[in-house]
Structures are given as structure tokens and as C-alpha cells.
C-alpha positions in Angstrom: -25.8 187.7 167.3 -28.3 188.3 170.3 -27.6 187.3 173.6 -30.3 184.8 173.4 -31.3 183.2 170.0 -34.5 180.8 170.0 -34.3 177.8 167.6 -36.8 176.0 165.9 -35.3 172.7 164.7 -36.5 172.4 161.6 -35.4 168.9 160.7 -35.5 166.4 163.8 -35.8 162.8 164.0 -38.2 160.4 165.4 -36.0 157.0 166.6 -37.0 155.7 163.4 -37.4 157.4 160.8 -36.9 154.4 157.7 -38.8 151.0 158.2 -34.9 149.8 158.3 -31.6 151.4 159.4 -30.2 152.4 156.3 -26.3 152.6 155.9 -25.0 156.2 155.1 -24.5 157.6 151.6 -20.6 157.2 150.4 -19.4 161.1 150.6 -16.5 161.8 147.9 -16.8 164.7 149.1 -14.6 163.9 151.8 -12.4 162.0 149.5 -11.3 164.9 147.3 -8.0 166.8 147.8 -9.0 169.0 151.6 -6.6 169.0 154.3 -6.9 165.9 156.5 -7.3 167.6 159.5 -10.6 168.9 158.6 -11.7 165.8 157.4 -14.4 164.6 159.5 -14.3 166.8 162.4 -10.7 166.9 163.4 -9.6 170.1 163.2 -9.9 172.1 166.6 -12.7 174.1 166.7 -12.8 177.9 168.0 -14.4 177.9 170.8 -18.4 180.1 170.0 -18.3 183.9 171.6 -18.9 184.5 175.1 -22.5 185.5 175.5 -24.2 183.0 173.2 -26.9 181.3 174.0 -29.9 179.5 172.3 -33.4 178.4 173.6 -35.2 175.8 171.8 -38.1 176.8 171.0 -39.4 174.5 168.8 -39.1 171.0 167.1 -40.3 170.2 163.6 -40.3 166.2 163.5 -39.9 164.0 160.8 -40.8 160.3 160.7 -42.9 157.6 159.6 -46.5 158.3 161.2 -49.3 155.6 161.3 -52.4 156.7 159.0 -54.6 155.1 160.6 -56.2 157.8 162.7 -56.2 157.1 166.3 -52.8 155.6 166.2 -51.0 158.2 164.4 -53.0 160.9 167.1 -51.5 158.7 169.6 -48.2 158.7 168.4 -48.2 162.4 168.5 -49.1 162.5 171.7 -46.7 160.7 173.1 -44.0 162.6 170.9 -45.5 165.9 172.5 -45.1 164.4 176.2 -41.9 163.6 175.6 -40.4 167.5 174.6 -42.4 170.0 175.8 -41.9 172.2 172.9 -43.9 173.7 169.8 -44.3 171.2 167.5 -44.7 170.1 163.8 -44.8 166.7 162.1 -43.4 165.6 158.7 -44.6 162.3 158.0 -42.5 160.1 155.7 -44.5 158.8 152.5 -43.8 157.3 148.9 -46.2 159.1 146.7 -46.2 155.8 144.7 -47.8 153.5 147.6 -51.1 152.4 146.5 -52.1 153.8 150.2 -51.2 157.2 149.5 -54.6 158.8 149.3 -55.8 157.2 152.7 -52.8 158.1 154.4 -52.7 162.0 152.8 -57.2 162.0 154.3 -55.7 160.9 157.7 -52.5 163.1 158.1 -55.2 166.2 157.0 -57.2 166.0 160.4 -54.1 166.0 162.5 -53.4 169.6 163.1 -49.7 169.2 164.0 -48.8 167.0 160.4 -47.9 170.0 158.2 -45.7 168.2 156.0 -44.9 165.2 154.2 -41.7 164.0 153.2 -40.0 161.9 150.3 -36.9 160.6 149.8 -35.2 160.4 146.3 -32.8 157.5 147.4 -35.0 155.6 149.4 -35.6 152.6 147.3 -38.6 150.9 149.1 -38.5 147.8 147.4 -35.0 146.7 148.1 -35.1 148.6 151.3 -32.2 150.5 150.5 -30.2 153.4 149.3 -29.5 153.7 145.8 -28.6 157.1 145.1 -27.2 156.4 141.7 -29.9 153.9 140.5 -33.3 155.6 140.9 -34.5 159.2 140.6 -38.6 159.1 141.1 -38.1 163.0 140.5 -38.5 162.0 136.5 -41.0 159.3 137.1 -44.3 160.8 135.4 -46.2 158.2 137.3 -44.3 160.0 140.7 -44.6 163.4 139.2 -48.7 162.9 138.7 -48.9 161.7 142.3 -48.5 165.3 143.4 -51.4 165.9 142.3 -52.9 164.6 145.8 -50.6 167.4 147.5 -52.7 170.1 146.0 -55.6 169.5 148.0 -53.9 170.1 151.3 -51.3 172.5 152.4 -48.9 170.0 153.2 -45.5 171.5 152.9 -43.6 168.7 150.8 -40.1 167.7 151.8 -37.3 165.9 149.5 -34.2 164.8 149.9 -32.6 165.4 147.0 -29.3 164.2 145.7 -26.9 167.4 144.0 -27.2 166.0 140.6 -31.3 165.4 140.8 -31.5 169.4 140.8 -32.2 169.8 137.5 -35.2 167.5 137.9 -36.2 169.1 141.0 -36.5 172.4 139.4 -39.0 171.0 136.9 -41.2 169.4 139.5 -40.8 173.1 141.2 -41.9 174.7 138.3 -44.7 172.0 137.3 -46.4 172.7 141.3 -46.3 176.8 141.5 -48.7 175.5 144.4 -47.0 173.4 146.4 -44.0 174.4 148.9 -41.2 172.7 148.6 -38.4 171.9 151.2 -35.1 170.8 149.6 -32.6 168.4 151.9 -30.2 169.3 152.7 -29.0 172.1 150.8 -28.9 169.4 147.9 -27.0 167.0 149.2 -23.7 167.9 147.5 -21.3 164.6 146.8 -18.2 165.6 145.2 -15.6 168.5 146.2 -14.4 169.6 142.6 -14.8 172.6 141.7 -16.9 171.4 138.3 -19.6 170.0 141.1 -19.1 172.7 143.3 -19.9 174.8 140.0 -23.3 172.4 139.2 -24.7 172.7 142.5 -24.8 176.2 143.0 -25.9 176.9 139.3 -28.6 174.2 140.3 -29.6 175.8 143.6 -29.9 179.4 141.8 -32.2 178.1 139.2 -34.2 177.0 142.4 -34.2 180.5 144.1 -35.8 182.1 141.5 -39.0 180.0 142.6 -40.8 181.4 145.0 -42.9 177.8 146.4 -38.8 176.7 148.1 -36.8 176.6 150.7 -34.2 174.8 151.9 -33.4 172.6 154.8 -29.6 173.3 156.1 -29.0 169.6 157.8 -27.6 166.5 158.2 -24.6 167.6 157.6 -22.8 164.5 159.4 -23.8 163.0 155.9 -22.4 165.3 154.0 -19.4 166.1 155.4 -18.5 163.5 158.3 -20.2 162.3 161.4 -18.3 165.1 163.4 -18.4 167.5 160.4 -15.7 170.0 160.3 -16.5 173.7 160.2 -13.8 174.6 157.9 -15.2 172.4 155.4 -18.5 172.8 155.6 -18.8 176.5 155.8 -17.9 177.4 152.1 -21.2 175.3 150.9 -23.5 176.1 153.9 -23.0 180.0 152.7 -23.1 179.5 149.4 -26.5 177.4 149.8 -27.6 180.6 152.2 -26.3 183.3 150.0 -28.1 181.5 146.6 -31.4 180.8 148.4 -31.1 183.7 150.4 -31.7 184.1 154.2 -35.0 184.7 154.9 -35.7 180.8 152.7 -33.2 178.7 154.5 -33.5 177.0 157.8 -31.1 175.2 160.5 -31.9 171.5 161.5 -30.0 169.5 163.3 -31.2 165.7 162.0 -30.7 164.7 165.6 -32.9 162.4 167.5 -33.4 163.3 170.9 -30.3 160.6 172.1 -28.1 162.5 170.0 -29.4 166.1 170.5 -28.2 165.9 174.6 -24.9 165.5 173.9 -24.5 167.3 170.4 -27.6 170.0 169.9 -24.9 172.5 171.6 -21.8 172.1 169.7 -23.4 171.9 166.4 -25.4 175.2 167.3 -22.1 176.4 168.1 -20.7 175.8 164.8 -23.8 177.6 163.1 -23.3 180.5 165.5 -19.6 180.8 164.1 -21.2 180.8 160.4 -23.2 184.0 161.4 -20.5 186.5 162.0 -21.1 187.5 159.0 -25.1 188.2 158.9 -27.2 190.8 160.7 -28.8 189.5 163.8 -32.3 189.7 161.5 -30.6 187.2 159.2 -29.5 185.2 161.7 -33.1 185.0 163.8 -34.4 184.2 160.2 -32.0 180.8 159.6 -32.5 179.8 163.1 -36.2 180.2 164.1 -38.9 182.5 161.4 -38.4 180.9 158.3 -38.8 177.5 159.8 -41.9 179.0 162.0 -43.5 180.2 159.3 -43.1 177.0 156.8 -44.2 174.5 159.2 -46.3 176.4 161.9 -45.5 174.6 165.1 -47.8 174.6 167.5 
């Protein structure tokens, strides 16, 4: 690792970021048979190398963003006040609002809105999470809407459930055109080995499309709020070593409340995973590919 490593955030989140305040996805993940000290964050950690150190250099921010012009430039503004940094913007949409063509024409004269963003187990008309009870990723009325992507180069983020990949791979296909941003690492939610064994079949079928990459974040959803690094590490490097370095990126899914306090040991824990990369490989998780897919300005 280099002495200083500069970190684009590739996944960081506005205060709020769903009309309501959503209650976390059940994990089985950390129901399965894993030692109960590394069950949500427990374990003691090793403390990261002497010599470490990380600038932020960048922030890619996702959200909901007005589109009605002058508010959502305003918004942005303030946002940019606020940090200092580089910026990008994801703005939060459902392709199946009858809006969506209005709000895709305002996002497009924004310079800093680069991507959009969907989530699979958002269900907007209950307001709630229904991970088992909806997959708009085999809706052909969702599917056509992407349609209205290929007129801009919005990058187009989803958060996709583990057991949606195989209908995310045939949206992937369907759009050569479009560039996809899985989340996160596809959202694995069971720790046997027969899931373990589906998700990284589905994540390899991904890699051999060119128009993906793949978001390594909220992992406190994943794996716990204070997520262990012992139990985390075998899927975060099988998600890297599938997709392959230089089409993965680090996010922290932190607003900027919880990034004082936690940006540093969570970057610590990342640090940890990349004893085992080159110092390219590393600068490519942590800062190029997320440079290059979003273009922060």
C-alpha cells in the first residue's frame, strides 16, 4: 500500500436518500453457523499498518435530487459547499414513475448528475422494503423503460438482491450500452455454502460483460452495523477477484454524520483486505475505477 492512498467514495449518502426511513433488510447471513464473536463487529480488530494514510479525494453522492431545474442546481450547490471535494451525483429514480422522462431532460443539463440509481427492493407504493415480494428487474414494462437511459450517459446504478442476478445479467446483456453499477457486490443473504456457491456463479456470469462494475458497500447491511472483518473478507475478495480489480470500487454508504466518526476505521478494514494486491490494484478499488465511472468534478 502507498503511504498516502486517495479515495474517491464511490457510494455516499445524502441525509435522505428514501422519501421514508426504511428499516434494514433481515441478514441470514449473520444467522448461519459463524463464530459469534465475529458476528456483527465484535471480534477485535488488528490494528491497520503504521504508515497508512488516506486522502479523500472525492465523493460520489447518491440521493433523491429535485428535477425541477433550479431546485435540483440548488441542491447541488449546497451539497458542494458543504465538502469541498470532487463531486458526482446519483440521483435516485423509479424508471416506472410517469415523470421519468422530465426528470431524466433535467438531470442531463446538470453536469455533476452522472448517474441514476434504482433500487430492486424499494417498493414505492407501500413505501417499503420487500425484498422477496417484487423484482422490477423482470418487469418488461421496467425493462423497456431503459430505453430512456440510452439517450444519456447516465451510469445506471441497482441495488440488487443475490438471488435477482440472474435477472440482472439479462438486463446486462439486453443494454450492451448502458453501464451498469451493481450494489453492493450483490447483496448476498444467506452464509451456506449452496448461496455462497449462487452468488459467485452469478457475479462471474456478470464479469464477462464489459458495460459492469460493482459497488463494494454498505456492508453494515450485509454483515452487521459494525461489520466484522473476518466475515466479510471472504465475500468482499471473492466479489473483487470475479469482477476483477480494475471494475470494483470502495464506498462507504455513509452520510457525512456517520463518515466523522467511522470513514477511518472502515478504511482501515479495506486497507487490511489489500495485503494481498499490488499497490496498482489497490489505487484502482479505492480511487480510478470510481474516477473514471462517475467523473467527479
Amino acid at each position: 500500500m502507498p503511504l498516502q492512498q486517495k479515495f474517491i467514495d464511490a457510494h455516499f449518502r445524502q441525509e435522505s436518500d428514501t422519501p421514508t426511513a426504511p428499516e434494514a433488510v433481515e441478514t441470514p447471513l449473520l444467522t448461519q453457523a459463524v463464530p459469534a464473536e465475529w458476528v456483527n463487529g465484535k471480534c477485535v480488530e488488528h490494528a491497520p499498518e503504521p504508515g497508512w494514510d488516506y486522502r479523500l479525494d472525492g465523493l460520489v453522492c447518491a440521493g433523491i435530487v429535485p428535477f425541477a431545474a433550479d431546485e435540483a442546481s440548488a441542491q447541488i450547490r449546497q451539497w458542494q459547499r458543504g465538502h469541498g471535494l470532487r463531486q458526482a451525483f446519483v440521483a435516485h429514480v423509479d424508471l416506472l414513475d410517469p415523470d421519468i422522462e422530465k426528470a431524466l431532460d433535467c438531470y442531463v443539463g446538470i453536469e455533476r448528475i452522472t448517474g441514476v440509481r434504482q433500487l430492486m427492493s424499494w417498493d414505492q407504493a407501500q413505501q417499503a422494503r420487500r425484498p422477496a415480494s417484487l423484482n422490477l428487474l423482470a418487469d418488461p414494462s421496467w425493462r423497456k423503460r431503459l430505453e430512456l437511459l440510452k439517450r444519456h450517459d447516465f451510469r445506471c446504478g441497482i441495488e440488487v438482491l443475490a438471488d435477482q442476478l440472474p435477472d440482472m445479467l439479462a438486463v446486462v446483456r439486453q443494454y450492451p450500452g448502458i453501464g451498469f453499477t451493481i450494489e453492493p457486490m450483490g447483496w448476498p443473504l444467506n452464509g451456506d455454502a449452496e448461496h455462497y456457491a449462487r452468488w459467485k456463479r452469478g457475479l462471474a456470469d456478470l464479469a464477462d460483460c464489459d458495460n459492469v462494475r460493482v459497488d463494494v458497500s454498505a456492508l453494515e447491511r450485509v454483515f452487521g452495523v459494525r461489520w466484522s472483518f473476518e466475515l466479510a473478507a471472504t465475500w468482499i475478495t471473492a466479489a473483487i477477484d470475479t469482477i476483477g480489480v480494475s471494475r470494483c470500487m470502495f464506498a462507504s454508504h455513509m452520510t457525512a454524520y456517520e463518515a466523522a466518526s467511522g470513514l477511518a476505521p472502515m478504511l482501515a478494514r479495506y486497507g487490511r483486505l489489500m495485503q494481498q494486491y499490488s499497490e496498482s490494484e489497490a489505487d484502482s478499488l479505492f480511487y480510478r475505477v470510481a474516477d473514471l465511472w462517475y467523473r467527479p468534478v
